[in-house]
N, C-alpha and C positions, 0 to 999 in steps of 0.2 A: 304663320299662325302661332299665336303665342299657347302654352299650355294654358288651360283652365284652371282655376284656384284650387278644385275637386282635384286634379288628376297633380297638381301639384302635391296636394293633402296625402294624396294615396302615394306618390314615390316617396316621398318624407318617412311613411310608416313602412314601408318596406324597406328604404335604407337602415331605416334605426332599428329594424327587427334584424337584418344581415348581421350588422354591426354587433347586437346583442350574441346572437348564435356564435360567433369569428371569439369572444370575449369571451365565454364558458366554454369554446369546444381549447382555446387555448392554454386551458388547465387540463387536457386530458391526458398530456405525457408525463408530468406530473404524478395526476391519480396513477397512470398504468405503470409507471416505476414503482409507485409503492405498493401496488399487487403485486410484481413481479418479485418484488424482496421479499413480501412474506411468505412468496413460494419456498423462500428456502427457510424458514421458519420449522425444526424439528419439531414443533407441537401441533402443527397443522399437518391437512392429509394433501398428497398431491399424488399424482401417477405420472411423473417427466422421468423423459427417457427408460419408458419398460417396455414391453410388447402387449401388444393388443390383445386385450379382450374381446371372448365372445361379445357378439352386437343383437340388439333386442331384434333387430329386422329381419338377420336368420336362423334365429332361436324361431321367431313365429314361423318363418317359413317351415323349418324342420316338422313344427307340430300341425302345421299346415298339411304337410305330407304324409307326416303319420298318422292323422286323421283320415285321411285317404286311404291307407293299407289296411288299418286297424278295421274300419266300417267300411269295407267297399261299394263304392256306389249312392252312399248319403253325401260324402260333401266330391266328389268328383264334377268336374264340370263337364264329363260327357259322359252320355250313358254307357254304363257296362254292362257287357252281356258274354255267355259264356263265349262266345268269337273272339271277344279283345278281350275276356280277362288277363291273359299270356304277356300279351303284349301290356296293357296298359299297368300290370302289377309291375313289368318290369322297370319301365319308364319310371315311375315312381320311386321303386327301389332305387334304381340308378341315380337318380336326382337325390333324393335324401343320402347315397354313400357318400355323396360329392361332398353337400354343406354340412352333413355332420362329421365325418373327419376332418375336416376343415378345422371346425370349430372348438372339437377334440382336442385339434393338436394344439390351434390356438390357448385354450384354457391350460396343458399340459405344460407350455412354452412358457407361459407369464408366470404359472408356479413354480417352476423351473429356477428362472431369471429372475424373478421381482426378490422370492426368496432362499437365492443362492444355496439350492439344492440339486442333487447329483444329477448328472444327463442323462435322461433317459430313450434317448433318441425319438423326441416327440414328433415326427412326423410318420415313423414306422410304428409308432403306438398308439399313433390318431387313427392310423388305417385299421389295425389290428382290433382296437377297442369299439371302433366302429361297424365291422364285420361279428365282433360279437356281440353288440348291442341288438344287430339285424336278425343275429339266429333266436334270440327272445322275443322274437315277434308273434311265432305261431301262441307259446304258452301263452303271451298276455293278452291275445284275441279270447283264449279259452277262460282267462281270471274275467276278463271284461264283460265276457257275454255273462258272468254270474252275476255280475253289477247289473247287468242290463236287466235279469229278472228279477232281480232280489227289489229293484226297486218299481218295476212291473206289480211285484204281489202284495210289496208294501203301499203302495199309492191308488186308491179306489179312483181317483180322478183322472190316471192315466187310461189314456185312450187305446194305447198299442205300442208294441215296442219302438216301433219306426218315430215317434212321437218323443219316446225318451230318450234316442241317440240324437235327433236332431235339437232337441229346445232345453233340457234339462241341464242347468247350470251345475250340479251335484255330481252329474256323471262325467260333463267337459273335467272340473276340477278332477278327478279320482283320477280320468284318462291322462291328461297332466300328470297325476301323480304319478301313476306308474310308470309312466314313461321316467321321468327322472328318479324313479325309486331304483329304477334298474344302472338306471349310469351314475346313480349315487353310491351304488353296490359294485359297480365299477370301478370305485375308487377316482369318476371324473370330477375335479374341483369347478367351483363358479357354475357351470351347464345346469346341472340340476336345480340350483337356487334362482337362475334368472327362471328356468323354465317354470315353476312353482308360485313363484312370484307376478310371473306372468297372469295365471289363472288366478291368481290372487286379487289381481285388480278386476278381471273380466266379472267375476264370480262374487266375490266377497268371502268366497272361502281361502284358510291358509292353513292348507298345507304342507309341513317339511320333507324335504322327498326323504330325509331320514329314519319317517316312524317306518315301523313294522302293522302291515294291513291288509289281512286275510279277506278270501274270496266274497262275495254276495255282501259288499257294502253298500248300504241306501244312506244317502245325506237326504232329507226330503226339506224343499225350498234352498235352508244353506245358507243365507246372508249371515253374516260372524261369526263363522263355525272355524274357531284354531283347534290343531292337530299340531300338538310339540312335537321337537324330533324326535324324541327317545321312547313315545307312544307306542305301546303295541295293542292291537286290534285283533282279536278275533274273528271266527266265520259268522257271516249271517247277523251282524249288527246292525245296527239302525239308531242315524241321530240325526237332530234336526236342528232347525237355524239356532242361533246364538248358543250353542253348547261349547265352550271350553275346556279342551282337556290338555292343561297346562302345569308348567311346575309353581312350588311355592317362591314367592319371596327370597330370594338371595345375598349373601354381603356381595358388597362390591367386590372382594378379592375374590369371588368364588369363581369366576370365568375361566381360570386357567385349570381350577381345583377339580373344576365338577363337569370342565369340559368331555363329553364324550359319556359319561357315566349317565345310568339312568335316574331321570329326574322329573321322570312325566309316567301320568295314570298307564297302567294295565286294563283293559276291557277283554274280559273272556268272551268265548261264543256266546251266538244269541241273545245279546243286549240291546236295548229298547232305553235311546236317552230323549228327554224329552228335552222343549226347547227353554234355552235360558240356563239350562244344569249349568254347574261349575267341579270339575272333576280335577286337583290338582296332587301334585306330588307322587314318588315313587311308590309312597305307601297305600296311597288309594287302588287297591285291587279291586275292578269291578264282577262279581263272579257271575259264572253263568247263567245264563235264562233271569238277570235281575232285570227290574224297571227302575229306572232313574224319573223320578219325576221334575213339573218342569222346576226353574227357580231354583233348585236346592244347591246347596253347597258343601263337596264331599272333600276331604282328604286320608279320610281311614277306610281299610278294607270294609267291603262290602260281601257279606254271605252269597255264596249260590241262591239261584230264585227268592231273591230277596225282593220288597217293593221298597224304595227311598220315598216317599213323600214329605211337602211340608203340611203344617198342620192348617185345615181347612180356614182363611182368612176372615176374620168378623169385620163384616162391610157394615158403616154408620149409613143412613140414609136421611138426611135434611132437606 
């Protein structure tokens, strides 16, 4: 039985599709030879032959876990009750020594090695930085549970505490934050910037684990709220979505000039920014008990119990 002129038609178009693919995939040693040169291209970035960096899969688990200690029994997947707290605190502790000294020493190792500085025997200081990252765990239940109220008495529309540890994008980010504020004060390189990073994307806020940010912070909502590194925060603040408190304008050579130096707002206690402000440079001190109103754009000190507003908008109506 002869084929049909159809089923002819159709092996025709599937040979000459083969043929096609066989014809472009034959250029592809080609292309990958010329990727592979610009690897060694000094002006491009590459990471061949260094050691491994922390991985975003047990960065999240870490915070996965310290979510677990930090609030016991909100994100747990089995009930805790005084019986297994003993037990199930441990468990967790144990599991979080593992991948955060791991990852410790991983970050310790690659700065080490990528930029040819002294040995510090990074796997006895992955253990070490990690046992003392774990003895900051009681205070920062204590700094946190101040977040938990401050943003309780600032949000008329919270329902109860249990409400704003589990759903509140404002508090995940802070707990993020602390958590890498402390192994940024560590002195651990890369851990704290992915972890920050991390709630950066979940949240929309960004956070440096570098600023300085005192007790009973409320971020309320939170979508584009930056926090420079060099920021310090007062007790008992309060901001909201899109507030920027960032540096000015820089030359391009200033990276290496002005790295580490302060270059971002001051916020005393008791401040109230509203949403949309723009707070930038070292010289914008904001004093305490001021209102920032929203929209406004500060760079120069701001008095004690000061209000900032802009001037009431003249709306046309056609």
């Amino acid at each position: 039985m002869k084929p049909s002129d159809d089923i002819k038609s159709t092996i025709q178009v599937c040979k000459t599709g083969f043929e096609t693919r066989t014809h472009f995939r034959e250029q592809l040693p080609e292309l990958v030879e010329n990727i592979v040169e610009s690897c060694y291209d000094k002006e491009c970035f590459e990471h061949i032959d260094a050691e491994l960096i922390p991985s975003r899969e047990p960065v999240i688990e870490i915070l996965t876990r310290l979510r677990e200690i930090l609030f016991p029994g909100y994100f747990n997947k089995e009930k805790i009750d005084p019986t297994n707290l003993r037990y199930q605190m441990g468990r967790s502790v144990d599991l979080l020594f593992e991948i955060l000294s791991q990852q410790i020493t991983r970050s310790l190792r690659h700065e080490c090695l990528r930029y040819d500085q002294p040995c510090v025997e990074c796997v006895k200081l992955g253990y070490e930085e990690a046992v003392r990252f774990l003895e900051s765990i009681s205070k920062m239940r204590n700094v946190l549970a101040t977040d938990v109220r401050a943003a309780y008495e600032g949000d008329p529309a919270a329902k109860s505490y249990d409400e704003i540890v589990f759903s509140y994008p404002g508090l995940f980010a802070i707990t993020v934050y602390r958590v890498a504020h402390q192994l940024f004060e560590q002195q651990i390189p890369l851990l704290p910037r992915i972890m920050t990073e991390y709630a950066h994307s979940i949240t929309g806020i960004d956070i440096h684990p570098g600023s300085r940010i005192g007790e009973s912070f409320f971020i309320d909502h939170g979508t584009g709220v930056v926090v420079g590194e060099t920021t310090v925060i007062g007790k008992n603040v309060r901001i909201y979505q899109g507030v920027t408190l960032g540096a000015l304008s820089l030359p391009r050579d200033a990276g290496e000039r002005l790295r580490g130096k302060q270059r971002h707002p001051t916020i005393e206690d008791d401040v109230i920014i509203y949403a949309g402000a723009t707070i930038l440079g070292e010289k914008a001190v904001i004093g305490a008990r001021s209102v920032i109103g929203g929209n406004v754009w500060v760079t120069e000190p701001v008095p004690p119990d000061a209000k900032v507003v802009m001037d009431v908008p003249r709306l046309t109506y056609k």
